[in-house]
C-alpha positions as semicolon CSV with decimal commas, in nm:
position;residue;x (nm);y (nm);z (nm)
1;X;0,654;-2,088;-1,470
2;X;0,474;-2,006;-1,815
3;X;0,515;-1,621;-1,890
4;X;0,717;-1,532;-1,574
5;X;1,079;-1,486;-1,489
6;X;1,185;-1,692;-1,128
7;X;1,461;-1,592;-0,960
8;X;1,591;-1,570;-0,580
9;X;1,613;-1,234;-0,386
10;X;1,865;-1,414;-0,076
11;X;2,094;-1,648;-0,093
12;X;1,850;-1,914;0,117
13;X;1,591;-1,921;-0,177
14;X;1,299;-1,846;0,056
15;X;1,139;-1,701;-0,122
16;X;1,097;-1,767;-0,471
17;X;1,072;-1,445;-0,698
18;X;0,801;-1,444;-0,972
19;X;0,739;-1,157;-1,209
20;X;0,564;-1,116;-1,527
21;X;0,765;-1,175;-1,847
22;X;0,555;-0,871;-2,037
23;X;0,459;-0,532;-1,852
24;X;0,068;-0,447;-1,842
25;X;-0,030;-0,780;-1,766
26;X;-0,406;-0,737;-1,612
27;X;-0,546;-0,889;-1,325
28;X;-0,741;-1,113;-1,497
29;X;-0,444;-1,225;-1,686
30;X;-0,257;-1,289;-1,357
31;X;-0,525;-1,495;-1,223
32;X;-0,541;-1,729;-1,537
33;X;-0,202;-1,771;-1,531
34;X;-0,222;-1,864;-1,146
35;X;-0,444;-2,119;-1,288
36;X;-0,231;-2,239;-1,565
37;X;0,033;-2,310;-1,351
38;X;-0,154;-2,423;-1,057
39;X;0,015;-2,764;-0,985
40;X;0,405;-2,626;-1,026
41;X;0,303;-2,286;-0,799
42;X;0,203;-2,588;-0,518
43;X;0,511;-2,773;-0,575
44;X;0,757;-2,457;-0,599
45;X;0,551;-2,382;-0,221
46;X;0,643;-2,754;-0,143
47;X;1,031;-2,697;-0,242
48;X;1,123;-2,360;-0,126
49;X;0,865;-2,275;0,172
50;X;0,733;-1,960;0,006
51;X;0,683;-1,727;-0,329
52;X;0,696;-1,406;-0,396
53;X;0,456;-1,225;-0,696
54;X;0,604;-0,892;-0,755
55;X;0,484;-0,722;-1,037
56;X;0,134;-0,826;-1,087
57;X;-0,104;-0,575;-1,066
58;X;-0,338;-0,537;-0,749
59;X;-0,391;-0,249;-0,554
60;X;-0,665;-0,321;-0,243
61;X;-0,790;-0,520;-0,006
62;X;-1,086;-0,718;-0,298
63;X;-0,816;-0,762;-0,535
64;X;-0,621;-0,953;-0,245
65;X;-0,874;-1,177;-0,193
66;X;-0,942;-1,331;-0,531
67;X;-0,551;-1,415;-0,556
68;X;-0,612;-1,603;-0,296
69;X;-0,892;-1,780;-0,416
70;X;-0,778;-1,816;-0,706
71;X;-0,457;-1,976;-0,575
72;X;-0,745;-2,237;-0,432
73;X;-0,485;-2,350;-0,141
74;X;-0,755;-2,401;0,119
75;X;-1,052;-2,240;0,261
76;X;-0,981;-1,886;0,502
77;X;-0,965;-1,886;0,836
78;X;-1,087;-1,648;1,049
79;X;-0,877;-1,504;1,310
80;X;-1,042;-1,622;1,611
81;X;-0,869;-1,709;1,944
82;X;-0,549;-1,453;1,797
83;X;-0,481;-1,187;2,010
84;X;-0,195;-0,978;1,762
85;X;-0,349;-0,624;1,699
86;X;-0,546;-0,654;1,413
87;X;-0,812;-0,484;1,248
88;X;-1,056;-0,738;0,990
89;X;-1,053;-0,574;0,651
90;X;-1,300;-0,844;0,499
91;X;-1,377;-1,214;0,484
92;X;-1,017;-1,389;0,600
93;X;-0,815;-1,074;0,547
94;X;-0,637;-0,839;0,852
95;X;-0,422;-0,586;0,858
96;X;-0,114;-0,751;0,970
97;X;-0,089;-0,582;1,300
98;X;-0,141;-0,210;1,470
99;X;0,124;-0,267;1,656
100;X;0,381;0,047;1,689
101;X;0,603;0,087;1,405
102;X;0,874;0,022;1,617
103;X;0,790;-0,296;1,730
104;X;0,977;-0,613;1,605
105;X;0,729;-0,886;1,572
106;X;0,957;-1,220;1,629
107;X;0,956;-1,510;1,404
108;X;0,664;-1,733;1,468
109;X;0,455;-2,012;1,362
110;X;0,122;-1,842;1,255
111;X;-0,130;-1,941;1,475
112;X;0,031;-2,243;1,634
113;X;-0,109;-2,161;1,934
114;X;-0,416;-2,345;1,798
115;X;-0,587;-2,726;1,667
116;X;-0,696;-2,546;1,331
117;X;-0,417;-2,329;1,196
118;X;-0,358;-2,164;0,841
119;X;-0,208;-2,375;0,628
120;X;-0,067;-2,137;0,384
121;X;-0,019;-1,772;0,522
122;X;-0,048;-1,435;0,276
123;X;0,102;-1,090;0,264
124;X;-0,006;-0,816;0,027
125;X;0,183;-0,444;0,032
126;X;-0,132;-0,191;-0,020
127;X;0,079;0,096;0,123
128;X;0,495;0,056;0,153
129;X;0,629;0,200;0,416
130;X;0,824;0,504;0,343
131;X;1,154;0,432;0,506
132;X;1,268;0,051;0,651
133;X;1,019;-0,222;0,746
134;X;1,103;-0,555;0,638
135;X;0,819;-0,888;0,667
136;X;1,044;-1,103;0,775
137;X;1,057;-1,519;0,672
138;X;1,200;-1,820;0,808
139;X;1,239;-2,165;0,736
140;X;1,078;-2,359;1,045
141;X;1,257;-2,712;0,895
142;X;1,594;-2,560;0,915
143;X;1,504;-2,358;1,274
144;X;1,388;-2,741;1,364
145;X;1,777;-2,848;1,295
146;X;1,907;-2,548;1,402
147;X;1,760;-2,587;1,786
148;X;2,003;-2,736;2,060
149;X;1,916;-3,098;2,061
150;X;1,810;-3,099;2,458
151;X;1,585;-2,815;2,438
152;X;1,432;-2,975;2,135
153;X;1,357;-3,271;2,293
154;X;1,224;-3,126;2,583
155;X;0,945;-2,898;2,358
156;X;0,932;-3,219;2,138
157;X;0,810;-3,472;2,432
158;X;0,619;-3,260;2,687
159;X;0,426;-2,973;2,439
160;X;0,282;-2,633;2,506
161;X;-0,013;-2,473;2,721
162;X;-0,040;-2,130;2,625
163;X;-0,239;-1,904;2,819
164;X;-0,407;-1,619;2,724
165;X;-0,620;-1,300;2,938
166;X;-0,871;-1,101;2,748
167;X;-1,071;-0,761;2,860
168;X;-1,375;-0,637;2,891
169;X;-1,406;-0,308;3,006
170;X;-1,082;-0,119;3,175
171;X;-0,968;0,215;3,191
172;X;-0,626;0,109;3,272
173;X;-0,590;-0,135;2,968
174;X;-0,802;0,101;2,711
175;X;-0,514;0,421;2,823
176;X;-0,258;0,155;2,726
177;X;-0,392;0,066;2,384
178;X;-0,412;0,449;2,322
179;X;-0,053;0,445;2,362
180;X;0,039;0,179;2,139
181;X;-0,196;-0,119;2,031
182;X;-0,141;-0,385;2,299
183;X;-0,454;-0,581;2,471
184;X;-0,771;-0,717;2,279
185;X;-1,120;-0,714;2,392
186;X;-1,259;-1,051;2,381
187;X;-1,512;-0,920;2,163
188;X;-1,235;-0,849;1,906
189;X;-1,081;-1,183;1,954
190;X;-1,403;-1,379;1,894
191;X;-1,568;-1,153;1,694
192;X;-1,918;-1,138;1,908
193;X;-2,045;-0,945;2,183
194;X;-2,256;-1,237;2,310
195;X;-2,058;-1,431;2,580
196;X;-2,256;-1,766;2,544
197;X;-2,121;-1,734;2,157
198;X;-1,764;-1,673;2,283
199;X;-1,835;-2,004;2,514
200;X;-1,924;-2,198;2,202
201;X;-1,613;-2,087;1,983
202;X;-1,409;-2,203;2,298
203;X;-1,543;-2,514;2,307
204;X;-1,528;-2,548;1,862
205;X;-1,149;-2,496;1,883
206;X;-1,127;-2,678;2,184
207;X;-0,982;-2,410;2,403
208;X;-1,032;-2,392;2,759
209;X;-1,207;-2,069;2,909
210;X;-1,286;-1,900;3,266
211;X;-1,463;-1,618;3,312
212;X;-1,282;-1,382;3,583
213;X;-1,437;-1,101;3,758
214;X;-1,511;-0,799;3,569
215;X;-1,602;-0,992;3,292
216;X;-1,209;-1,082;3,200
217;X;-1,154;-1,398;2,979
218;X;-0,888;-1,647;3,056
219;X;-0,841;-1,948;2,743
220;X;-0,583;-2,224;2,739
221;X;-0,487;-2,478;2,497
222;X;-0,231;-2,736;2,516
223;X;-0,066;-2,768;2,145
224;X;0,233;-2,978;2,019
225;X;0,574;-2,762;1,990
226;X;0,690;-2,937;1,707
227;X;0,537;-3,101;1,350
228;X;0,547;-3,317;1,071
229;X;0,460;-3,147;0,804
230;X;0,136;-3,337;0,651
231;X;0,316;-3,391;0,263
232;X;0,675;-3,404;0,296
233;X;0,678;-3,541;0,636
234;X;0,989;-3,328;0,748
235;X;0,974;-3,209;1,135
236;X;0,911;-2,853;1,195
237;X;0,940;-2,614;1,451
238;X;0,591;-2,487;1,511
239;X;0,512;-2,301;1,794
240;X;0,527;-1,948;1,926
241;X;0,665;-2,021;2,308
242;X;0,869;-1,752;2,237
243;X;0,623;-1,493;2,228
244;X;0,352;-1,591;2,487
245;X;0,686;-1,539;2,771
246;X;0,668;-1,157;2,850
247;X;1,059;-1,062;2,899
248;X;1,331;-0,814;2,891
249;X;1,450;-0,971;2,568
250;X;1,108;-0,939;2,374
251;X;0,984;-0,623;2,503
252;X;1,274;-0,422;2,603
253;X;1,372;-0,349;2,988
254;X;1,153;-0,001;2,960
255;X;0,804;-0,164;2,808
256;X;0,884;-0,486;3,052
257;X;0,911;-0,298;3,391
258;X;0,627;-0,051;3,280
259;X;0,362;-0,382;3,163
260;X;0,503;-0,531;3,541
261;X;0,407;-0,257;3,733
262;X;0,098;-0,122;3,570
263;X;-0,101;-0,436;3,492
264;X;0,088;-0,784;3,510
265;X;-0,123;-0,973;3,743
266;X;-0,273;-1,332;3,726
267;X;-0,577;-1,281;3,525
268;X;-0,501;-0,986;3,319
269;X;-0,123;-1,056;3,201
270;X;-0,173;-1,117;2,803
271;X;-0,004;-1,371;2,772
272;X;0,214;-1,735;2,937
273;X;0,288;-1,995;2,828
274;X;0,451;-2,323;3,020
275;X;0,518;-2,683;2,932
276;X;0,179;-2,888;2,895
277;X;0,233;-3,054;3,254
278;X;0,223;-2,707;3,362
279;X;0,591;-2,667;3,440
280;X;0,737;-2,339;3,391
281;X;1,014;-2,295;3,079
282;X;1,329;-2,257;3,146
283;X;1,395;-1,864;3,051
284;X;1,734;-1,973;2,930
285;X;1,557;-2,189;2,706
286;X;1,344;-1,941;2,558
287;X;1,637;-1,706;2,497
288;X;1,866;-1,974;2,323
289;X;1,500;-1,976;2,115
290;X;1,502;-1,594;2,055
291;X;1,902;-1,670;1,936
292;X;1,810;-1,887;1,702
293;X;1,516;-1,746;1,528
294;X;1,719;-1,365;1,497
295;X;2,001;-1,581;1,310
């Protein structure tokens, strides 16, 4: 690229490192040069899955925002229908989540779980943590290979329904969040406080929806598990099973027998998922997932 330095920070070149070839380079200057080199920065994003800027100097939230409109990649997308713990900083950018610093967030297809999903995905470090932390990447076309053949078919003919339970008003589930960030309102998830407006969203992204007593919301959608990718026409994992399965192995025996007995019941447990016919998933399955994606 014109006035940076590339390099690799792994030995699986995702991602690519850019940094500026002169120190003191402004913000505007970073900006024209994401415009100068507009076409290779898509093609580099084509190659190696994802880039790295370190370097370049932003510090908020604004600044965030016009590199990514300046990167002109596609329009934002709002977060709606995602249930991760997230608070909206401004138009199309979230903090990445409030869950509890000790919390490992799995690999996963950004909202997958949905018909219109990101189709590039952004980071930006305002505030580094102090000690650890890592965002970690993956490379869904080699996780794609890297699957066992028979649960790959499986995913690959019957697809996903992923369920999801949303709150209203609880005591239970608000003593929980103050614990550790762990059940949405579906005001936060739709971003209105007007239920016919939540009913129209639904019916946008085509979700399904039921309204359960107490004002609890219950949406479904039934979404492919794997992808072509739209330019280079490689298959792709792309789905989030993994996650929507509450179990031992995600949440830890001590957070999975607390969630069971305190508030796991039909309408108000966050999350399942099962095959699209409405079969259940093979846990062993979902594990040999989980294998995968920590390799």
């Amino acid at each position: 690229m014109k006035k940076c330095f590339t390099s690799f920070i792994t030995s699986t070149e995702l991602p690519l490192l850019v940094e500026p070839c002169q120190k003191g380079i402004s913000k505007e200057g970073f900006w024209e040069l994401l415009r100068e080199n507009a076409p290779l920065i898509r093609s580099h994003l084509l190659k190696y899955g994802g880039i790295l800027f370190r370097g370049f100097p932003l510090v908020n939230a604004e600044d965030f925002a016009s590199t990514v409109e300046t990167l002109a990649l596609g329009e934002f997308v709002d977060y709606i229908g995602g249930d991760s713990p997230r608070i909206k900083v401004l138009k199309g950018v979230y903090t990445s989540t409030e869950a509890p610093p000790s919390f490992k967030i799995p690999l996963h297809n950004e909202l997958s779980f949905v018909k219109y999903f990101p189709g590039h995905i952004y980071f930006f470090c305002e505030k580094p943590s102090p000690t650890g932390g890592a965002t970690i990447l993956g490379n869904a076309r080699k996780i794609y290979d890297s699957v066992d053949e028979s649960v790959r078919e499986k995913f690959t003919e019957k697809g996903l329904k992923y369920i999801s339970n949303y709150y209203c008003k609880s005591k239970l589930v608000d003593f929980i969040n103050s614990l550790g960030k762990a059940h949405k309102r579906w005001r936060d998830v739709f971003e209105t406080d007007y239920k016919k407006e939540v009913e129209e969203k639904c019916l946008s992204n085509e979700f399904a929806y039921f309204w359960h007593k107490n004002d609890w919301l219950e949406i479904s959608q039934i979404r492919p598990a794997v992808m072509q990718h739209k330019e280079t026409k490689e298959n792709i994992w792309f789905n989030q099973a993994q996650l929507y399965d509450f179990n031992p192995r995600l949440m830890g025996w001590g957070k999975y027998l607390g969630a069971k007995l305190a508030y796991f019941r039909s309408y108000t447990k966050l999350h399942q998922v099962y095959f699209a016919d409405g079969t259940p998933i093979p846990r062993k399955d979902l594990y040999h997932i989980h294998d995968i994606l920590d390799q």
